[in-house]
C-alpha positions as CSV (number, residue, x, y, z in Angstrom):
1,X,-3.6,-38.9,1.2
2,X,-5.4,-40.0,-1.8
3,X,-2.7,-38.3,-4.5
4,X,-0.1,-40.4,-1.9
5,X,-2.3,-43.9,-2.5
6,X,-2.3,-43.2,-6.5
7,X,1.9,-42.6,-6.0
8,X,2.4,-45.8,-4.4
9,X,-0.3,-47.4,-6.8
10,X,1.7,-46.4,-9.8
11,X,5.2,-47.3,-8.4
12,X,3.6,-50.5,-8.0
13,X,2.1,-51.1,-11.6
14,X,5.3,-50.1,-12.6
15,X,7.4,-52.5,-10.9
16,X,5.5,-55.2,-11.7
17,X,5.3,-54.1,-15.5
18,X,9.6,-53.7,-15.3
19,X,9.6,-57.2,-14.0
20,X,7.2,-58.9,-16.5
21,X,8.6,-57.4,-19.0
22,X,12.8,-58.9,-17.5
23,X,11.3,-62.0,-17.3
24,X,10.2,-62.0,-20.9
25,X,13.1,-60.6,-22.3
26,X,15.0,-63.6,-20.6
27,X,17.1,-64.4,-21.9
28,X,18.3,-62.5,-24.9
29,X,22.0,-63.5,-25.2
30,X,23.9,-66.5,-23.9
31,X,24.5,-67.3,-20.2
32,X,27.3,-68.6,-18.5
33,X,26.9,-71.3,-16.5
34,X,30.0,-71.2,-14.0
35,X,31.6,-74.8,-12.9
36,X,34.1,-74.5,-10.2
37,X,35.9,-77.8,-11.3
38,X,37.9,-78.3,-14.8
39,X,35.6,-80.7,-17.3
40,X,35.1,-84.2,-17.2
41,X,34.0,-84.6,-13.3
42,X,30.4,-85.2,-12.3
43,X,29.5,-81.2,-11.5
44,X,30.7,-80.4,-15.0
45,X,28.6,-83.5,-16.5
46,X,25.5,-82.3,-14.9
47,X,25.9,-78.8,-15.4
48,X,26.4,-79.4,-19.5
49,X,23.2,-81.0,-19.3
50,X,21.2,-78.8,-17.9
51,X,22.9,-76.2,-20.6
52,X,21.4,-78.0,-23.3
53,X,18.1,-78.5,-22.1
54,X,17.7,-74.5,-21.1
55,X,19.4,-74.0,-24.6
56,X,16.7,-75.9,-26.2
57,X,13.5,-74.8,-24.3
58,X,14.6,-71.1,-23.6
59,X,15.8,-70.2,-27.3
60,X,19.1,-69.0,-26.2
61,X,22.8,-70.4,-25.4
62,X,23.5,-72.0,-21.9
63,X,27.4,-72.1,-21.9
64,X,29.4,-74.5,-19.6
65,X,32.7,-72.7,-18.4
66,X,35.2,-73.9,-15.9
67,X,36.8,-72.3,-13.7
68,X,39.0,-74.8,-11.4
69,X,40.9,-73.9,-8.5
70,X,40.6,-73.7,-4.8
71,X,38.1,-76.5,-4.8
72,X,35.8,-74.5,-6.2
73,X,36.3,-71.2,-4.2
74,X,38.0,-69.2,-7.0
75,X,34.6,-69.9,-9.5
76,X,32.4,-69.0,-6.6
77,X,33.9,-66.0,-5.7
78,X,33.3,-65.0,-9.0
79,X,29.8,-65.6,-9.6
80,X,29.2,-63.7,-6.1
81,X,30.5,-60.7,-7.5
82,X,29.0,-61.4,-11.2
83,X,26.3,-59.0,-12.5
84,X,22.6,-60.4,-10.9
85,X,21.2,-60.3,-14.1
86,X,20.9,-64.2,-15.0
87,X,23.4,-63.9,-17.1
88,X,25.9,-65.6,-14.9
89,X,24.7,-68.6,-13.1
90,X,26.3,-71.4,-11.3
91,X,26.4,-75.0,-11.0
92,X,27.6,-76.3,-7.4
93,X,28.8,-79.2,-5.5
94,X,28.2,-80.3,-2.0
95,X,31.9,-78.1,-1.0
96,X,30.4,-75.1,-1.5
97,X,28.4,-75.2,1.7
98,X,31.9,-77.6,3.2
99,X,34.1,-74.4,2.7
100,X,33.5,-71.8,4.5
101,X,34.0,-73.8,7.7
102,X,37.0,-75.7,5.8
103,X,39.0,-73.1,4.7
104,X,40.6,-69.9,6.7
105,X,39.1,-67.7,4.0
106,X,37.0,-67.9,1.1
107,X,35.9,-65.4,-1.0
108,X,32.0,-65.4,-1.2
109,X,29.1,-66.2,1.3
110,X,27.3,-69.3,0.8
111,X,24.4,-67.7,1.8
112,X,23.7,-63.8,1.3
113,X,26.3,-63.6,-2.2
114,X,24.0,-66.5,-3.8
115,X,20.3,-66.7,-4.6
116,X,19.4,-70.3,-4.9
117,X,17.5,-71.7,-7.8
118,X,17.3,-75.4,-7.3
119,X,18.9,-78.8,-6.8
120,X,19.5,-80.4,-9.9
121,X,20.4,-84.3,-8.6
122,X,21.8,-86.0,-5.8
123,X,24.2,-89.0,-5.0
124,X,24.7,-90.5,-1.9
125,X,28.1,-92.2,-0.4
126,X,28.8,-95.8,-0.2
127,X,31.2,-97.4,2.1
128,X,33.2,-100.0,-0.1
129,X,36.0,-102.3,1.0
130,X,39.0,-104.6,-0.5
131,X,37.8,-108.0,-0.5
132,X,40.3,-109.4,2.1
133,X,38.2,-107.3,4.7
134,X,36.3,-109.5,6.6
135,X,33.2,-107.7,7.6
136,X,30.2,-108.2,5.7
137,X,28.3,-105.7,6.9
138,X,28.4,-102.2,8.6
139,X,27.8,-103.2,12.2
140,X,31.0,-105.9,11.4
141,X,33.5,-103.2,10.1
142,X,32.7,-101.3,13.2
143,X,33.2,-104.2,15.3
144,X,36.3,-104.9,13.2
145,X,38.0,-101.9,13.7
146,X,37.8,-101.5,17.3
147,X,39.3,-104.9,17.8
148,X,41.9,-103.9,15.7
149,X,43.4,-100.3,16.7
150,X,45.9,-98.4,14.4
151,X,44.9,-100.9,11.8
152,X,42.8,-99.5,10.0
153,X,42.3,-96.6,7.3
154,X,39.5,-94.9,5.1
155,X,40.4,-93.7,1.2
156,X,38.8,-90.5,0.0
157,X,38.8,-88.0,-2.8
158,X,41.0,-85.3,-1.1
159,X,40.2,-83.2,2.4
160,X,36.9,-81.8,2.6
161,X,35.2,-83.8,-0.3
162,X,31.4,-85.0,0.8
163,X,32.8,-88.6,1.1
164,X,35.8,-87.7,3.4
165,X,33.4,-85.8,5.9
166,X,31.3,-88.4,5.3
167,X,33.7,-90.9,6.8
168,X,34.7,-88.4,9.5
169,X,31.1,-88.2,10.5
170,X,31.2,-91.8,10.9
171,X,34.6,-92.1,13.1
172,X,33.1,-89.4,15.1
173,X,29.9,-91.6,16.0
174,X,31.6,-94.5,16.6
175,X,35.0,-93.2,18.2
176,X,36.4,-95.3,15.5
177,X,40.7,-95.3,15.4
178,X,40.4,-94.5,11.6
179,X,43.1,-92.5,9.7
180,X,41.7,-90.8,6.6
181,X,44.3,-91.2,3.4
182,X,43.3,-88.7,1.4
183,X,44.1,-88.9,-2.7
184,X,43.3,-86.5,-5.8
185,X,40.0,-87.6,-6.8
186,X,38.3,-90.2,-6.6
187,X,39.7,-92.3,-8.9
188,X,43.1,-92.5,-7.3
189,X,41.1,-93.2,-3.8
190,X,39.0,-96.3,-5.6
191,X,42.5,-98.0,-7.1
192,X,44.2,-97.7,-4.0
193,X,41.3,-99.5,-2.2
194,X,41.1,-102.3,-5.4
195,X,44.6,-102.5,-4.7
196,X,44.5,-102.8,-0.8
197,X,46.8,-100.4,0.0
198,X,44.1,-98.7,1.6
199,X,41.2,-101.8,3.0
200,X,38.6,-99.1,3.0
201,X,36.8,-96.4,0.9
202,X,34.1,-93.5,1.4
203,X,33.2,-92.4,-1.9
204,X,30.6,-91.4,-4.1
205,X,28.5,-93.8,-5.6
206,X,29.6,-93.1,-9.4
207,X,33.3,-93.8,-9.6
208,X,32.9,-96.7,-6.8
209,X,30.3,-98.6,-9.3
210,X,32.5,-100.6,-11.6
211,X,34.5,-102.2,-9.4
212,X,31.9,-103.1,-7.3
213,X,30.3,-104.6,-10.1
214,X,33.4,-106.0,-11.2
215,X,33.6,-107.7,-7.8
216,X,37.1,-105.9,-7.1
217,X,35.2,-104.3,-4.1
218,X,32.2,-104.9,-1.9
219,X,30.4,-102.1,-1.1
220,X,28.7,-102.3,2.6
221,X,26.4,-99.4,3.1
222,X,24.5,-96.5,1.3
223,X,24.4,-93.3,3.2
224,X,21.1,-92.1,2.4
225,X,17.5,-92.7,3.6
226,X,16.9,-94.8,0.2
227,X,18.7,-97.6,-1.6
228,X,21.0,-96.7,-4.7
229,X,19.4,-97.1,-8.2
230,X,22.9,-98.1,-9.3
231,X,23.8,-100.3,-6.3
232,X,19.8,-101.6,-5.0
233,X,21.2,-104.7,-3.1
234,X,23.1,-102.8,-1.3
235,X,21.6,-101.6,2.1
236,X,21.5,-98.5,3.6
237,X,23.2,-97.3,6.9
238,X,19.7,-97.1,8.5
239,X,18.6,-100.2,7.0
240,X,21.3,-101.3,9.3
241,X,20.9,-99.9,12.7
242,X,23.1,-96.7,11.9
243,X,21.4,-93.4,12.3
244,X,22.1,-89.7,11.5
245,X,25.1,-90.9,8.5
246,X,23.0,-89.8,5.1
247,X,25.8,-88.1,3.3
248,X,25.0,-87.0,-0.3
249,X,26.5,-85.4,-3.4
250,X,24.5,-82.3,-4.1
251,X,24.6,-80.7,-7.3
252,X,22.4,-77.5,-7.8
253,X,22.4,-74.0,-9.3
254,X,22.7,-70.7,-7.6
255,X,22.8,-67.0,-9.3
256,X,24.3,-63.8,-7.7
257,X,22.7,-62.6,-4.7
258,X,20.0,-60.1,-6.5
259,X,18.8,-62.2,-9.7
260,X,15.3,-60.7,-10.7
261,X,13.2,-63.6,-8.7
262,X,11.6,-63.9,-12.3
263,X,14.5,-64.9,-13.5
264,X,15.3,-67.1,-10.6
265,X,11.8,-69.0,-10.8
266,X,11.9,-69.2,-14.4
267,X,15.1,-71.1,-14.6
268,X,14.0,-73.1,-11.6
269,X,11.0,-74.4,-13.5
270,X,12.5,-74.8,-16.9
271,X,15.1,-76.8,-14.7
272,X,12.8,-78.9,-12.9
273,X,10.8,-79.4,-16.3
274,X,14.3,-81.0,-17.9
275,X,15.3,-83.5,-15.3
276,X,11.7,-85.0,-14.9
277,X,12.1,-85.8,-18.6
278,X,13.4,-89.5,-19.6
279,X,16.5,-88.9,-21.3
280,X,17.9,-86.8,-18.0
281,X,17.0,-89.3,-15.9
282,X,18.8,-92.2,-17.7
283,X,21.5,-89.8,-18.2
284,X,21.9,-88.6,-14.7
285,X,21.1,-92.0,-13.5
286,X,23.6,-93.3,-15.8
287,X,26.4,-90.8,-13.9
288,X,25.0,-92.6,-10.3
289,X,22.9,-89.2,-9.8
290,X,18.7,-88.9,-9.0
291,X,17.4,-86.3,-10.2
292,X,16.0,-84.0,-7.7
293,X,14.3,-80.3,-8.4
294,X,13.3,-78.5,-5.4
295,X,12.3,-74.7,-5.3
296,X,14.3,-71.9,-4.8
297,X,13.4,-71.7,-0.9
298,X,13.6,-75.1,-0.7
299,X,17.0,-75.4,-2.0
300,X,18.1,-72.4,0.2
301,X,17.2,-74.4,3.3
302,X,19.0,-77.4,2.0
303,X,21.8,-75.2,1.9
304,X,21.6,-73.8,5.2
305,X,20.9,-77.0,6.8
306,X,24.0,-78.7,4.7
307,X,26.4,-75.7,5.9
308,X,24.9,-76.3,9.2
309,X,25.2,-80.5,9.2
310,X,29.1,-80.3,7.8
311,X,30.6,-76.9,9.6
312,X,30.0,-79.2,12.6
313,X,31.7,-82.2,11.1
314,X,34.3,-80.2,9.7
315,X,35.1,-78.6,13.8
316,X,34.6,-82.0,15.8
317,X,37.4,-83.8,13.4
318,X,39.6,-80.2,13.6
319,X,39.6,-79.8,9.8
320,X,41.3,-76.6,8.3
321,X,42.7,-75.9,5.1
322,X,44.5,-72.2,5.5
323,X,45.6,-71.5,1.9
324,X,43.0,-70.6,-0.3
325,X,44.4,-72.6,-2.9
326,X,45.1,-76.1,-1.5
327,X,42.9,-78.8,-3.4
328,X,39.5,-79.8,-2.6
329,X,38.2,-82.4,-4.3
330,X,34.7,-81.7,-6.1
């Protein structure tokens, strides 16, 4: 029994010694971290700045590559097969908990393919509208469009984007007659509303800010439990009677299922170190993001409870996207 105890002991030590030792050696070449998107959209923004910030504290090279297609699905699938050596990492949006319900088939599993490491910052939706719409406030719009069936239409950044479930999750409550008009990014979605051939937009806070602050839309609601940095006279959805509608932007990094925990924790708190420092925050702030760290097991029940919130969204409004390739906005 005793020779058995000293076994067990040693395997022990020796585990512990192997992953010391990984977590030292960590990193000792560059690491990839994976975007789903092509550059220039808010994920890819983010993501390059948390590459600079683990380049400069960790000694090594944190490289930004995109992989677009399949609104993401083709760069996931990826990484979920990627070597779990923290070598490959990746930097996700919101539709990588939307897709799995969303699409027929995607190639990974949110949840036992990834490890999480942490949220890096979060934006929440704003409901904005042309400024020939009358109502002034949520309660009004609702109230609006009910007296008005078949009139009415919501703009949003392609099918399955955070603000597009966002504003199905708001027909749904209400039993609103309101026809989404999907467009290829966000952009497109905000012009078409500043140009009233759509009277409303859900969107993410970022790309709807100048022309609310150019006055060439009037932004209604936040959906989130707290006012907008970017947008604080702005109220939000709770602030105005409506419950259960927060509807953010996440943008975190995961590894392949696997990653040394070492690994995982010591990018989490490298991470969390960067974007409590000043020039993140105005940076991220400056992008309409908060910055937001959370722990690995934290972040991992954010994404269960996200998959859980939006799978449910994406049945009640009978969303489905068969081929794995048909566009998602990020």
């Amino acid at each position: 029994m005793a020779a058995v105890v000293r076994v067990v002991l040693a395997a022990m030590w020796l585990f512990s010694g192997v992953a010391a030792a990984t977590a030292q050696a960590y990193p000792n070449k560059p690491v990839r971290i994976v975007v789903g998107f092509t550059a220039g959209g808010p994920t890819d923004a983010i993501a390059r700045i948390v590459a600079q910030k683990l380049s400069d504290s960790l000694g090594h090279q944190f490289v930004v590559e995109n992989i677009g297609g399949a609104g993401g699905n083709t760069a996931a699938g990826q990484v979920a097969h990627a070597a779990a050596d923290g070598y490959t990492i990746m930097a996700i949006s919101t539709g990588f908990v939307v897709n799995p319900s969303l699409y027929a088939k995607v190639p990974y599993d949110a949840v036992k393919d990834f490890a999480p490491v942490t949220l890096v910052a979060v934006s929440p939706n704003v409901v904005v509208v042309n400024p020939s719409v009358p109502a002034k406030t949520l309660p009004e719009l609702i109230q609006l469009i009910r007296d008005n069936p078949g009139k009415y239409s919501f703009a949003g950044p392609g099918v399955g984007s955070t603000p597009h479930l966002g504003g199905e999750l708001f027909r749904l409550a209400f039993k609103l007659d309101l026809v989404h008009v999907p467009f290829a990014g966000a952009g497109p979605a905000i012009q078409a509303t500043v140009g009233g051939h759509t009277p409303i937009a859900f969107t993410a806070l970022p790309p709807a800010l100048p022309a609310v602050q150019a006055g060439q839309l009037r932004a209604l609601g936040i959906a989130a439990s707290e006012r907008a940095a970017g947008m604080p006279d702005v109220p939000t959805f709770a602030e105005q009677g409506i419950k259960d509608q927060d509807a953010d932007t996440l943008t975190g990094i995961v590894a392949p299922a696997g990653t040394p925990k070492e690994i995982v924790d010591l990018l989490y708190r490298e991470i969390a170190k960067a974007v409590s420092q000043p020039d993140v925050k105005e940076r991220l702030t400056a992008l309409g993001f908060t910055p937001f760290a959370n722990t690995p097991d934290e972040f991992g029940a954010r994404i269960r409870l996200e998959m859980d919130k939006w799978g449910k969204v994406v049945r009640d409004a009978k969303l489905r996207i068969e081929l794995l390739g048909a566009p998602v906005a990020p």
